[in-house]
C-alpha positions as CSV (number, residue, x, y, z in Angstrom):
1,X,9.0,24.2,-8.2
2,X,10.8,21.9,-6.0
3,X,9.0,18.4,-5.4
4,X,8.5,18.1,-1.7
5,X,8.2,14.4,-0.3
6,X,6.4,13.3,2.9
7,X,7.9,10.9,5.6
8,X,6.4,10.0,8.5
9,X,7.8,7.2,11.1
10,X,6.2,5.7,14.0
11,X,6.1,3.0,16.3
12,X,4.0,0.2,17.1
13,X,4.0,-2.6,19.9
14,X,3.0,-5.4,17.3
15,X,5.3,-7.7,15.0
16,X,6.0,-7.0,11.2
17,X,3.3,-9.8,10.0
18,X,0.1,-7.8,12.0
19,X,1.6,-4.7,10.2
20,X,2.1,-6.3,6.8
21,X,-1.7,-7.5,7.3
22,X,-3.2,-4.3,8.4
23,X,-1.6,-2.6,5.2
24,X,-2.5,-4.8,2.7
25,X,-5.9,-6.1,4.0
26,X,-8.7,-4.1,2.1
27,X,-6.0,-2.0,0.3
28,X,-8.6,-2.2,-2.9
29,X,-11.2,-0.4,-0.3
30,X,-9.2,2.4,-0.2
31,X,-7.2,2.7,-3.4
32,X,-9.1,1.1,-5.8
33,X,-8.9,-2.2,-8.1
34,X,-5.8,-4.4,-7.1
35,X,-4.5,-6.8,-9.8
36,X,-0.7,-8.0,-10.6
37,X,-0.7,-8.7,-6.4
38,X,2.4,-10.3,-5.0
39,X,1.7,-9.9,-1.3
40,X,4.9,-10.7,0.3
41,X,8.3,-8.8,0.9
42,X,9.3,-7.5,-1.9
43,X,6.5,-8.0,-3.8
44,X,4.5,-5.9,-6.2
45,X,0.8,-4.8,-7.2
46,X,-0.8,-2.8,-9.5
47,X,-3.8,-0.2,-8.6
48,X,-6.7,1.3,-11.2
49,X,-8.4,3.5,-10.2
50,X,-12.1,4.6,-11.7
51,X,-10.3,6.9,-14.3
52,X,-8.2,4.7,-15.9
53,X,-5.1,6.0,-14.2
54,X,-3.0,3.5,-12.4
């Protein structure tokens, strides 16, 4: 079977720091437990999730 990837582009009417915010504000809500966080360009973080996975 042949992976398939998703891509998806859009624009908004707001500068890169808004959208840098809105992405990484409450990204623990949704994903699960953030640690290792570097949140600036280029920067890195891990997520765990409930099973152990990250």
């Amino acid at each position: 079977m042949k992976d398939n990837n998703y891509s998806k582009q859009i624009t908004v009417s707001v500068n890169s720091e808004k959208v840098f915010q809105a992405l990484n504000e409450g990204l623990n809500i949704w994903w699960g437990k953030t640690s290792n966080t570097a949140y600036k360009k280029g920067g890195q973080f891990t997520i765990t999730f409930e099973n152990g996975y990250w």
